[in-house]
C-alpha positions as CSV (number, residue, x, y, z in Angstrom):
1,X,0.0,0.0,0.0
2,X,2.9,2.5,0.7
3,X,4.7,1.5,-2.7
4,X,1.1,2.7,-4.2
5,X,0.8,5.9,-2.7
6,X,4.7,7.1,-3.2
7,X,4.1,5.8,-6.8
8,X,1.1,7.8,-6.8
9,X,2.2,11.2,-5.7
10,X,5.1,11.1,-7.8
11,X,3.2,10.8,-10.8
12,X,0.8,13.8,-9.1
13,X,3.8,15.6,-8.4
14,X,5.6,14.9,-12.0
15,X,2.8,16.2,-13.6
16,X,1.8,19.2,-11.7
17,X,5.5,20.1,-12.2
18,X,5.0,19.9,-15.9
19,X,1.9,21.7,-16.6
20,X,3.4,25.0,-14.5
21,X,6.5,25.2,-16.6
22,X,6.4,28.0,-18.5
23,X,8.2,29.1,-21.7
24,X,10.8,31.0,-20.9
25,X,12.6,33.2,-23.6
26,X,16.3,33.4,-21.8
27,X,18.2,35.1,-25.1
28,X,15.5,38.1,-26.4
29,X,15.9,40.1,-29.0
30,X,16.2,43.7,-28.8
31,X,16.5,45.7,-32.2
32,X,17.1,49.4,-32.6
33,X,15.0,50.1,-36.1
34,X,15.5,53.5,-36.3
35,X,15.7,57.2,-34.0
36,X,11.9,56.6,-33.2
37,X,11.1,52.9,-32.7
38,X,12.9,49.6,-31.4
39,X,11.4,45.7,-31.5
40,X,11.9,43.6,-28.5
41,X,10.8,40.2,-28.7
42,X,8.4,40.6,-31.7
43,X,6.8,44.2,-30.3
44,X,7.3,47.6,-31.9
45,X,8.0,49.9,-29.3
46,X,9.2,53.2,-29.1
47,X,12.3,54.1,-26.7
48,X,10.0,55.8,-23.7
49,X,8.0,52.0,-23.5
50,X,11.2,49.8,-23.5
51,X,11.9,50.5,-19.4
52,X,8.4,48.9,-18.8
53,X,8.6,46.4,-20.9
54,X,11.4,45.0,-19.4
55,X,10.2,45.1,-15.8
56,X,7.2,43.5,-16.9
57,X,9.9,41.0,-18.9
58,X,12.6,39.9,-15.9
59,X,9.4,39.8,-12.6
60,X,8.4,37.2,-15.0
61,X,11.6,35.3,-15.0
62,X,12.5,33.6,-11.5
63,X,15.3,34.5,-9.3
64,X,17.5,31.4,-10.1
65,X,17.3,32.6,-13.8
66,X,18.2,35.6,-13.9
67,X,21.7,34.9,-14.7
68,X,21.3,33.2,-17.3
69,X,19.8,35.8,-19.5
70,X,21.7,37.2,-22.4
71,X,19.9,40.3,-24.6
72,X,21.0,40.1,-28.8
73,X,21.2,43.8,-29.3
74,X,20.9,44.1,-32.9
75,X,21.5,48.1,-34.2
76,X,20.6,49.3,-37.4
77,X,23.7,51.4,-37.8
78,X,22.5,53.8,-40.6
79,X,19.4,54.9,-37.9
80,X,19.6,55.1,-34.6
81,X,21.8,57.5,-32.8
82,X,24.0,57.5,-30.2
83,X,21.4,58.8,-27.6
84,X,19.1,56.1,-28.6
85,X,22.2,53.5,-27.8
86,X,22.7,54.9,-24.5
87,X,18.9,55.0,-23.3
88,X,18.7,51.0,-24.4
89,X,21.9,50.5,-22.6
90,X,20.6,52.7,-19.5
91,X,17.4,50.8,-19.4
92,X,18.9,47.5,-19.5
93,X,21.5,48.5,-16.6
94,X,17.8,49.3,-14.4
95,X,16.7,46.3,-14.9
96,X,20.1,44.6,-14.0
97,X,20.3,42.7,-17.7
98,X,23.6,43.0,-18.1
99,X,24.7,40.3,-20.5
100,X,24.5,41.5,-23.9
101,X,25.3,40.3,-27.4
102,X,25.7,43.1,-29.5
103,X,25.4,42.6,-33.3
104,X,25.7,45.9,-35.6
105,X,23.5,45.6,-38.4
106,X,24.6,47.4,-41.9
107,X,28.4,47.8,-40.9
108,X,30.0,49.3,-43.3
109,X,33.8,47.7,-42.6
């Protein structure tokens, strides 16, 4: 009877364990379009929205995680100022996201 009921909650426990596992996106993409607007994961936004976007993005994302994640900065060279770099760069410093892959899009080398 106990072999039964530790077989039992394992499989309760297995499966409840399962069904709350989210997907989590650990490497996001964050793409400076142009002076006005920037796309993170999928959503046109424009600079002023990125801070709460990413608050919303990491309280979703538990502690133990939070290491782990690692931004693909992708800038559109030809378009987006300086300024614009640095209030990404700000924003992701707030929000302790720290790694970042940085890819330059349209270099001219």
């Amino acid at each position: 009877m106990k072999i039964n009921l530790i077989i039992f909650f394992s499989i309760v426990l297995l499966v409840s364990c399962k069904s709350q596992k989210t997907e989590i996106n650990l490497k996001p993409e964050l793409e400076l379009i142009d002076k006005l607007h920037l796309k993170f994961e999928n959503q046109t936004l424009k600079y002023s929205q990125l801070d709460s976007i990413l608050k919303d993005y990491t309280q979703n994302i538990p502690p133990e995680l939070k290491d782990a994640i690692r931004i693909n900065l992708e800038v559109n060279t030809k378009e987006v100022t300086m300024q614009n770099v640095s209030e990404v760069k700000i924003s992701l410093r707030k929000n302790k996201l720290l790694k970042i892959n940085y890819k330059p899009k349209y270099d001219e080398r």
